[in-house]
C-alpha positions as CSV (number, residue, x, y, z in Angstrom):
1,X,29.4,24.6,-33.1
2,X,31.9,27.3,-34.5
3,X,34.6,28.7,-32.9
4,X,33.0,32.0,-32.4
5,X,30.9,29.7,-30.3
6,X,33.1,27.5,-28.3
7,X,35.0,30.8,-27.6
8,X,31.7,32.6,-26.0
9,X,30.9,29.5,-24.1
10,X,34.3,29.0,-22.8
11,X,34.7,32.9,-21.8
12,X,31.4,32.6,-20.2
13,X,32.4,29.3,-17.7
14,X,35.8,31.1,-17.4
15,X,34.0,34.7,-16.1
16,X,31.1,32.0,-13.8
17,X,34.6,30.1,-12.6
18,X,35.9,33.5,-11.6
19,X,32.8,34.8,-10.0
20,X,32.1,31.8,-8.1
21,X,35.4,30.2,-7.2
22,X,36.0,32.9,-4.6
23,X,33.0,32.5,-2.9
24,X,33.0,28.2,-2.7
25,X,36.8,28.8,-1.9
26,X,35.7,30.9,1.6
27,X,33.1,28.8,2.3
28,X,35.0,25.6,2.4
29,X,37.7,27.4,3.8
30,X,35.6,28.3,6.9
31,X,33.7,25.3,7.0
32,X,36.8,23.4,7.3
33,X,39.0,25.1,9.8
34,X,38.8,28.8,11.4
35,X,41.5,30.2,13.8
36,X,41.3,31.1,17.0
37,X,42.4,34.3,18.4
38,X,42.0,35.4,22.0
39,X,44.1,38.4,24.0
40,X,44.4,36.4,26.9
41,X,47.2,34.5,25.2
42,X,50.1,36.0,23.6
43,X,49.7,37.2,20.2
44,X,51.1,35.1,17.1
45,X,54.2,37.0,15.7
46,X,54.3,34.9,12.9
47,X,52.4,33.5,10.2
48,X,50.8,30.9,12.5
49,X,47.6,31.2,14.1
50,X,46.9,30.7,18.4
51,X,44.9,27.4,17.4
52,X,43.0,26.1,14.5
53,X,40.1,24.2,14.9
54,X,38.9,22.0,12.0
55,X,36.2,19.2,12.1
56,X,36.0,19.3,15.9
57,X,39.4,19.4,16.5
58,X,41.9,22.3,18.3
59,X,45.2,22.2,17.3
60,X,47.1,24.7,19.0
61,X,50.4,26.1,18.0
62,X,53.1,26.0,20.8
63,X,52.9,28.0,23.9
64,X,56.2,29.7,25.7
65,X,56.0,31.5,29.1
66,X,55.0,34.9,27.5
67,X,53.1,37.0,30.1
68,X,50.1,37.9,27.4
69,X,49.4,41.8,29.0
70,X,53.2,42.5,28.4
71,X,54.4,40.4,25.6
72,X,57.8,39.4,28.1
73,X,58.5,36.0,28.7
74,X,58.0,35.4,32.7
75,X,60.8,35.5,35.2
76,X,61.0,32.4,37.2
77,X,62.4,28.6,36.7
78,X,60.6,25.8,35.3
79,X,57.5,25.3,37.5
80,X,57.0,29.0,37.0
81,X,57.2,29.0,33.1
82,X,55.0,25.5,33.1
83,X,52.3,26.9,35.0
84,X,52.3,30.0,32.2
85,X,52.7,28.2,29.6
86,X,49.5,26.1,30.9
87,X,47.8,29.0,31.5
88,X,48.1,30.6,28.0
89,X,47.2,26.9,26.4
90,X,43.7,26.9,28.5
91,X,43.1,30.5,27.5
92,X,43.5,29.3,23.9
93,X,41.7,26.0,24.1
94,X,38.9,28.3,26.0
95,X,38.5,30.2,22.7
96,X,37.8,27.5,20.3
97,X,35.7,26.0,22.7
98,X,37.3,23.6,24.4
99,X,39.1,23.3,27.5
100,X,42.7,21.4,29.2
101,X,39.8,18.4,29.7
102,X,39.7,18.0,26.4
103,X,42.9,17.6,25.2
104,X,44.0,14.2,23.6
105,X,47.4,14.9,23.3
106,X,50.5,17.1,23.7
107,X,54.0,17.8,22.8
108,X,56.3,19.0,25.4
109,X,59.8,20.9,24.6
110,X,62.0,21.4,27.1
111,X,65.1,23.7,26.9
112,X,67.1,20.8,29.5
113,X,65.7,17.8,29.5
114,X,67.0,17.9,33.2
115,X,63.9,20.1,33.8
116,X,61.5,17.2,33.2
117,X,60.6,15.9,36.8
118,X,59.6,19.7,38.2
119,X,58.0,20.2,35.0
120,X,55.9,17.2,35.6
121,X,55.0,17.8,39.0
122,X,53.5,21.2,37.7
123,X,51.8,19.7,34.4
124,X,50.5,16.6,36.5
125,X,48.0,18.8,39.4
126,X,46.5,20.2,35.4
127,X,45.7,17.3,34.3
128,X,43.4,14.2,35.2
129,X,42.7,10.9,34.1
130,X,42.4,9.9,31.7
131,X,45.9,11.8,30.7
132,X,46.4,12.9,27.3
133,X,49.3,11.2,25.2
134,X,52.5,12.7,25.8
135,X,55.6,13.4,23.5
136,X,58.5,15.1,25.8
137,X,61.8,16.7,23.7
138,X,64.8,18.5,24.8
139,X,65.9,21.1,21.9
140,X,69.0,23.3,21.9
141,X,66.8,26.2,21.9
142,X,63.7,27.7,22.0
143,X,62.0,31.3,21.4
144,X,63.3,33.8,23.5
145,X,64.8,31.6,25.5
146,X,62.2,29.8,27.3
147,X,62.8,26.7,29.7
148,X,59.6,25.2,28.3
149,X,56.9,25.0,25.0
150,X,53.6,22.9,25.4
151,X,51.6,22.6,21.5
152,X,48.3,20.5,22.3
153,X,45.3,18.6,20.5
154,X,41.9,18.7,21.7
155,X,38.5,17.8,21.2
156,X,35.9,21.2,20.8
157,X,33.3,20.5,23.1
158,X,29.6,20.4,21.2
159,X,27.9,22.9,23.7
160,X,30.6,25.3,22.9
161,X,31.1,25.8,26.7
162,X,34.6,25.2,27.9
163,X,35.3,25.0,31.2
């Protein structure tokens, strides 16, 4: 083979590479995860997505007591922002197919760690048994001052039907 040859053959995998490496890139990409978007939870303001689901799994990114028609966070203590904060996760996990049945696990945040009995009370009449796993934290702060963030894992139902 010359060089005048190898050159054509490797400009002509380069130019197929180039052609075709967008289109295997998308379709991985969106067999693999998609995100899920719904108005009846507040809008990502970030580069982060409501929820992703990928092979059958939600993850959802974490929900604060935002009121999703005005974009405020709610008024109200703790049992007020858990029940919104609850409400905006099964309006998410409702999206991607899945619903607060479905969820294996969550991560709690708490703005006073004080806060955790009421918040329980609230988060335990949501959930049955068997109860997801639980991870509860107390941070210094959290987005626009909220009393409470809840970030869950669950399973996307195969009918597509969520509750």
């Amino acid at each position: 083979m010359t060089k005048r040859h190898i050159f054509a053959t490797t400009a002509l995998v380069s130019a197929l590479i180039l052609i075709l490496l967008p289109a295997i890139g998308t379709n991985a990409q969106s067999s693999r995860k998609r995100a899920v978007d719904t108005p009846d939870a507040p809008k990502a303001i970030g580069s982060y997505s409501q929820a992703i689901v990928a092979n059958g799994v939600v993850y959802t990114a974490g929900q604060i007591a935002i009121d999703p028609r005005s974009g405020l966070l709610i008024s109200g203590g703790i049992e007020e922002q858990t029940e919104q904060v609850l409400k905006n996760l099964e309006a998410v996990l409702k999206a991607a197919g899945s619903s607060i049945d479905d969820v294996v696990k969550t991560t709690i945040v708490l703005a006073d760690i004080g806060d955790f009995a009421k918040m329980n009370e609230v988060y335990g009449k949501r959930f049955t048994a068997p109860f997801p796993a639980r991870s509860t934290l107390e941070a210094a702060r959290l987005p626009k001052d909220a009393r409470i963030m809840i970030e869950a894992v669950a399973l996307v139902r195969k009918n597509k039907r969520a509750k």
